[in-house]
N, C-alpha and C positions, 0 to 999 in steps of 0.2 A: 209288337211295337206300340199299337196305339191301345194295349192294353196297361204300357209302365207309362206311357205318358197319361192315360188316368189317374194311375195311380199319383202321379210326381201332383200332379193340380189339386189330388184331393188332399194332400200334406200342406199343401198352402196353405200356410197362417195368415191373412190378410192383416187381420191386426195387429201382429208381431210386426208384418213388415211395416206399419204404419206408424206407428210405436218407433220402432230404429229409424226410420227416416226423418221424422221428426224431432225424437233425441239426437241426432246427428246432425242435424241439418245445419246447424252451427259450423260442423266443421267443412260442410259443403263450400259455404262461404266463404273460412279459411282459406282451404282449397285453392279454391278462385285468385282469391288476396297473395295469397301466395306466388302464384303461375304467374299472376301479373308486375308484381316486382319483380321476380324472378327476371320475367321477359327484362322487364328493364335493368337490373342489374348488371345482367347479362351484355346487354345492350351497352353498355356505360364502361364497362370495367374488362370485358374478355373479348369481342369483337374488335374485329379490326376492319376499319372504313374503307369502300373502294370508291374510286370515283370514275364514272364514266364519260367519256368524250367522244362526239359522233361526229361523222357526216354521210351526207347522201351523194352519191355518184349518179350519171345515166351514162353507160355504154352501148354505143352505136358504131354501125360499119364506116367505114369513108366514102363507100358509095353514098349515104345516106346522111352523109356529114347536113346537109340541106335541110333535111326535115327528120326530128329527133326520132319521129316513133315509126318509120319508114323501115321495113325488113326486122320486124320486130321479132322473129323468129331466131332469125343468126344473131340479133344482139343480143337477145335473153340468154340463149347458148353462149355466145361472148362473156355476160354478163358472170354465167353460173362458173367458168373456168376462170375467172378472176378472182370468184372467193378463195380458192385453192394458191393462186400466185402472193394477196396480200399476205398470207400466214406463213409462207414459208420463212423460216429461221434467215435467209439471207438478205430478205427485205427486214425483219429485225434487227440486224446486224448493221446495216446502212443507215436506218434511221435511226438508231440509239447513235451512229457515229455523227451523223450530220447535227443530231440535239446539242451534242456533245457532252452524254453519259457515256460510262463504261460499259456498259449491257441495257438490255428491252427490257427494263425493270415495270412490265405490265403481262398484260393480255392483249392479242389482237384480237379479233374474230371480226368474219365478213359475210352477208347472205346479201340474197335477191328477193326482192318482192315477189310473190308468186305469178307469175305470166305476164311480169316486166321485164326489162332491160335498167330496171334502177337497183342499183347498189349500196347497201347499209354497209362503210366501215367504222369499227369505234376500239377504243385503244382503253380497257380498264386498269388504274395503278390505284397503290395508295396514296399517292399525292395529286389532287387536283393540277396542279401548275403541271407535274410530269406527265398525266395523263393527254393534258392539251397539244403540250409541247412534242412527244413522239405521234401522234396521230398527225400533224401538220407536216412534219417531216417523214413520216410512210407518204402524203399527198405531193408530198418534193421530189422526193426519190423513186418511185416507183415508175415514172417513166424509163429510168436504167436497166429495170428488167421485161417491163412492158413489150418496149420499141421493137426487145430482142425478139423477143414472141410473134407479139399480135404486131404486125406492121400494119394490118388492113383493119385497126382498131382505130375509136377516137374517145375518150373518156373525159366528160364535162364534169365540176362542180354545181351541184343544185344546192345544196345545204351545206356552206365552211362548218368546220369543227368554232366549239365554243369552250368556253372556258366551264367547269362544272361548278357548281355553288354546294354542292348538298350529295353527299353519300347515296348511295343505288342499294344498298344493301341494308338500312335501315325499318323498321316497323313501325307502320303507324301507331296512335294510340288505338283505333280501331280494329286493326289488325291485333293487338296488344289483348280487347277486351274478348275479339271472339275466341283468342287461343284459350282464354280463361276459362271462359264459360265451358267450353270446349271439357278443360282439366274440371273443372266441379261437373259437369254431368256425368263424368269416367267415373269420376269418385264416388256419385251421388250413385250409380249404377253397383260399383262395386261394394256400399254397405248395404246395400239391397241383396245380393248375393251373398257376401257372409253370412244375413241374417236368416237366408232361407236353409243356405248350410248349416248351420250353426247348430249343435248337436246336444237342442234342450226340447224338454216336452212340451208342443204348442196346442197340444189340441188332445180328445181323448183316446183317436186312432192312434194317435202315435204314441200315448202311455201301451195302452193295451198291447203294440207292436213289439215295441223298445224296453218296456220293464217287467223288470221278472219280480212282480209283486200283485197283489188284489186289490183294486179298486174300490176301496168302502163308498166312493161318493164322490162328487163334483161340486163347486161350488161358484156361481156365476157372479161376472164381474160385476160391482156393485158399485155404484157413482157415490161419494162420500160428500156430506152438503156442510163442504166449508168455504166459509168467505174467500175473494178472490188474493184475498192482502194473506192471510194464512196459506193458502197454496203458493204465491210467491216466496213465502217465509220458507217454505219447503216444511211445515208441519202436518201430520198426519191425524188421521184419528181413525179409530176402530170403529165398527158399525154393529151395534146390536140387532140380532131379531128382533126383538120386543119394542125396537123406537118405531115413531111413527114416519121416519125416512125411510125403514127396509122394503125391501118391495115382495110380494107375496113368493116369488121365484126362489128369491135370495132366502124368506125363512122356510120356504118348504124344502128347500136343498138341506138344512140342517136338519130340518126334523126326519127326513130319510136316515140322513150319519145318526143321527140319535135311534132311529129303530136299529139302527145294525148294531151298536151298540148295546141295545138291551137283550136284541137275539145275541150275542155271542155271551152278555151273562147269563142268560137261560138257560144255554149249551153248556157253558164251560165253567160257568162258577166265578168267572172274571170281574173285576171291580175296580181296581186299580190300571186306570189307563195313565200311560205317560203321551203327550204330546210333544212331539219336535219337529224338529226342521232341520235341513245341513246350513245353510245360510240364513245372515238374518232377512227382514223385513218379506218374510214369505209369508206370513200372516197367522202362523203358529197360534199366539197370542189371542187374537180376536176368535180365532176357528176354535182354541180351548172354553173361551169364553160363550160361545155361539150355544157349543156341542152341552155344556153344563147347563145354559138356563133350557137349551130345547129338553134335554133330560129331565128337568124341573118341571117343564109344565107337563110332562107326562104323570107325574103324581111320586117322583123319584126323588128322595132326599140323596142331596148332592152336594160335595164340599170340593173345591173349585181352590188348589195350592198353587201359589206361585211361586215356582221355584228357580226360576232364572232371576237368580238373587245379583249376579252381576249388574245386570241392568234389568232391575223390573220396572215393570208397564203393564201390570194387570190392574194396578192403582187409576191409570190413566185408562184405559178404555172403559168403566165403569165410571169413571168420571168423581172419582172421591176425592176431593180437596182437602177434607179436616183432618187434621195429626194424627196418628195410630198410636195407641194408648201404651201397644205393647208391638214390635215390631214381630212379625212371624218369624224370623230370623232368628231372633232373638230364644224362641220357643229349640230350633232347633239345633242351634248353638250351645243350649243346655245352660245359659244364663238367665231364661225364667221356668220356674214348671210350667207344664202342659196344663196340670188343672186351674193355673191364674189364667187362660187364656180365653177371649171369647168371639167367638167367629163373627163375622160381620154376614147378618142376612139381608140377602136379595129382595126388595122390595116383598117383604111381607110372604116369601115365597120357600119352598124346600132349598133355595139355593144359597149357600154359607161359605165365604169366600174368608180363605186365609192370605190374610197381603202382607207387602212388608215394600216401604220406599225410601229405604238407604239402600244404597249398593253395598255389597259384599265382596271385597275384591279376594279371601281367602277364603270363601266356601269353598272350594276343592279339600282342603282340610278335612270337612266335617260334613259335606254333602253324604257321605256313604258310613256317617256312625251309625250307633246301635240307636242313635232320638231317632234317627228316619226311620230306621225300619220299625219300632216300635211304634212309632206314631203311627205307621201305614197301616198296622195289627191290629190295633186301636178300632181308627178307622172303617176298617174290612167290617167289624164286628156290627158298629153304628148305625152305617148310612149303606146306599144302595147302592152311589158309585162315588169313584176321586178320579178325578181329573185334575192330573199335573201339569203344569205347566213347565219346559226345563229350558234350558240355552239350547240354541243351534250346536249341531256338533262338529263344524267344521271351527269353530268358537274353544271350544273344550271340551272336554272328556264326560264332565258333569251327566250329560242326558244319559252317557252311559252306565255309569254307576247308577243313575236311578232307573233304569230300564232293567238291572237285574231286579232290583224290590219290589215292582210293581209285575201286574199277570199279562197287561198286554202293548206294546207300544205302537203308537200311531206317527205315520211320518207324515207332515205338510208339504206338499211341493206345489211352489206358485211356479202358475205356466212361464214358459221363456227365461227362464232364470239358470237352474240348475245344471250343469251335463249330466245327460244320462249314465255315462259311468257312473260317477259320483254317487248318484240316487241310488244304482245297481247295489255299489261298493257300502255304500249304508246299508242298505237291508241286509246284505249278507255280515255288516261286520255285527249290529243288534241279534242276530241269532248266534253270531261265535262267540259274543261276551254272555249269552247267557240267556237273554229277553227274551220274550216269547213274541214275534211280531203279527200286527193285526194285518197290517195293510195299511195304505195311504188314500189322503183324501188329497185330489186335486183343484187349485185354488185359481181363484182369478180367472175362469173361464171365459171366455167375448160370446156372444151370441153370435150366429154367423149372420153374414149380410144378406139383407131382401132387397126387394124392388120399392118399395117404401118403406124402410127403414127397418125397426125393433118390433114388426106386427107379427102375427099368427100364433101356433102354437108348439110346444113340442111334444115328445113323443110321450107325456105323459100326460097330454090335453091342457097343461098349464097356460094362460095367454102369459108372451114376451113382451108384449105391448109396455114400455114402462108411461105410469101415467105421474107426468109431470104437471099436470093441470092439478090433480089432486093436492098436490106436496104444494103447490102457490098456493092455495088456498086453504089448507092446513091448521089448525090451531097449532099446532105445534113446531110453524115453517121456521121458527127461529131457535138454532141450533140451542144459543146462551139461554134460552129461557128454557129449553127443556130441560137442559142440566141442572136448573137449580129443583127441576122437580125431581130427579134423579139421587141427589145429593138427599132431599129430604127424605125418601124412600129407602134410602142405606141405613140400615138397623144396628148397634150393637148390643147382641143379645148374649145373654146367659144360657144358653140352651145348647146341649151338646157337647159341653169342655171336653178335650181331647185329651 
């Protein structure tokens, strides 16, 4: 037992839950907003108001007539056999006649004080006046059954019945705000427990547990340094190794993916990687991008295609603003030759990017002609590796037609996103169409938590410590201005036409 309850604490994602809770939190509040009109709607439109009328009795012996709290033993007993007389249905019956209703269109009920001889009766209807009116007349009539009984009784008024102002059955607003609170904690409890159920990969125990694939690589969560006004816009931006934001963690985790990559061309003659993803915004994109220039600095001429021509964004993560002379697209659409074409180089480096930033909304057409494959033959012959860029495949079809022309495909999965079937159901469907599959590289990883924060090291001596002192003090701390030195670094060169 307290060997699975290890185990259940070491699946905790802390940051997943942290993550959901605070994406949710919104509707916590709902929640709340909700429960609370609710109560009062509830209140206003489907209840129905009761009104209460009381009084207080003292019963005493007639020996004791004298002095009220005199044989307080036999009155109390008096007392408690009187709650059972006022309720009977024929003191109902007398008093709805003497009101002069047709029926006890109420409630009676009667108690004693605890280790008194004083008697609480009160008469609940929904009409205030009726309530008043049959509780005064049970006070009138009840000596008709009384007398008959208790002869050796005497039953005083301490407290007349009053008239009621205000419903007994109502909720305050206070009462109103704790139920609420109440319903958003339930709630706030319960996206907390979906998100621990929730049957996606949070961490690397659970890839390694739950998918029947190889793990090329990890890649840790990386803080992206955009203005506060941009993160409210909801815009994104890719993170390069090579800016001076990434943090040493962040490029060493690529340059590992970049050795396994060059070990599996060693071995198997491979060059042609495709990159995908089953969904989008999993980081496909940036990790194609990452994996090409770490390639490059190893001394590896590298041609880096974008081929998620629906929507490309490999224009965008390099940060190229000026027109494309010739859209890539265009190259494989077979509306220009391959030999007008000139790849744009990577700051002065083996890395040669084919872009294109129109959408393509009928590349399915022409994704899987003979220009691709020939291009890719090309290629092969050229340079040392391609790395493709393709659509998510829960998107279209696309990554799969190009994962048969290429030798190996790589699948992104960012943590807490995908289900694990899903991911399963991909790798086996890339080997049924044809692909040869590499494995997958896992994205967005959290560090896990310490006692002071992001410090020590992990298990390959690296420090976690992120240093944010550096990055203020930076030449480079201003996002806009490194891009205009990036932009002048984007080459278009004559060198290598495809």
């Amino acid at each position: 037992m307290e060997k699975e309850n290890a185990n259940i604490l070491e699946n905790i994602e802390w940051h997943s839950l942290l993550k959901d809770a605070i994406r949710n939190f919104w509707t916590v509040i709902l929640a709340g907003i909700i429960a609370f009109l609710g109560i009062y709607v509830v209140e206003h439109s489907v209840y129905k108001p009761e009104y209460k009328s009381q009084a207080t009795l003292v019963v005493r012996a007639k020996a004791a007539s004298s002095l009220a709290y005199s044989n307080l033993s036999a009155s109390s007993e008096m007392a408690s056999i009187y709650t059972k007389v006022f309720t009977q249905s024929a003191m109902k019956n007398m008093a709805a006649k003497d009101a002069g209703y047709e029926s006890f269109d109420g409630e009676i009920s009667a108690s004693v004080h605890e280790s008194t001889n004083l008697l609480n009766i009160s008469v609940v209807s929904s009409d205030p006046e009726k309530a008043y009116n049959l509780l005064s007349s049970v006070l009138k009539v009840y000596p008709n059954i009384s007398d008959a009984v208790f002869s050796n009784s005497v039953i005083d008024i301490v407290s007349a019945p009053e008239m009621p102002t205000k419903p007994t059955n109502t909720i305050s607003s206070t009462r109103r705000v704790q139920i609420s609170m109440v319903v958003a904690a339930l709630w706030f409890v319960m996206i907390l427990v979906l998100s621990f159920f929730r049957d996606t990969v949070k961490n690397v125990k659970i890839f390694e547990k739950k998918i029947d694939a190889k793990l090329l690589g990890t890649v840790t969560h990386e803080k992206r340094p955009l203005p506060l006004w941009r993160r409210i816009m909801g815009q994104k931006q890719g993170m390069l190794v090579d800016t001076a934001f990434a943090t040493l963690k962040f490029t060493e985790d690529y340059s590992q993916i970049a050795t396994k990559l060059s070990y599996i061309r060693r071995n198997t003659g491979s060059k042609v990687f495709t990159i995908t993803s089953i969904s989008e915004n999993e980081g496909k994109s940036t990790a194609s991008a990452n994996i090409a220039i770490s390639l490059a600095r190893r001394g590896y001429k590298v041609v880096l295609m974008d081929l998620d021509l629906r929507k490309p964004a490999m224009y965008k993560i390099f940060r190229y603003r000026r027109p494309l002379k010739i859209e890539f697209s265009d190259i494989l659409k077979g509306e220009v030759s391959p030999k007008e074409y000139d790849f744009l180089r990577y700051k002065k480096t083996n890395l040669f990017l084919a872009l294109s930033r129109k959408s393509c909304p009928d590349v399915s057409e022409w994704i899987g002609s003979e220009i691709v494959s020939q291009c890719l033959k090309s290629l092969r012959e050229k340079v040392d590796f391609v790395i493709i860029d393709t659509p998510p495949t829960s998107v279209t079809a696309d990554a799969m037609s190009i994962a048969k022309m290429s030798d190996k495909t790589i699948l992104v999965v960012r943590t807490d996103t995908v289900d694990v079937a899903d991911i399963n159901d991909t790798v086996l469907t890339i080997s049924n169409v044809g692909g040869s599959f590499a494995g997958c590289i896992l994205n967005d990883v959290y560090k896990p938590f310490t006692l002071f924060g992001h410090m020590g090291t992990d298990d390959r001596g690296y420090s976690m410590y992120r240093s944010s002192s550096y990055r203020k003090y930076s030449t480079y701390a201003n996002p806009d201005t490194y891009r205009k030195l990036i932009d002048e670094d984007l080459l278009s060169v004559n060198d290598g036409k495809k």
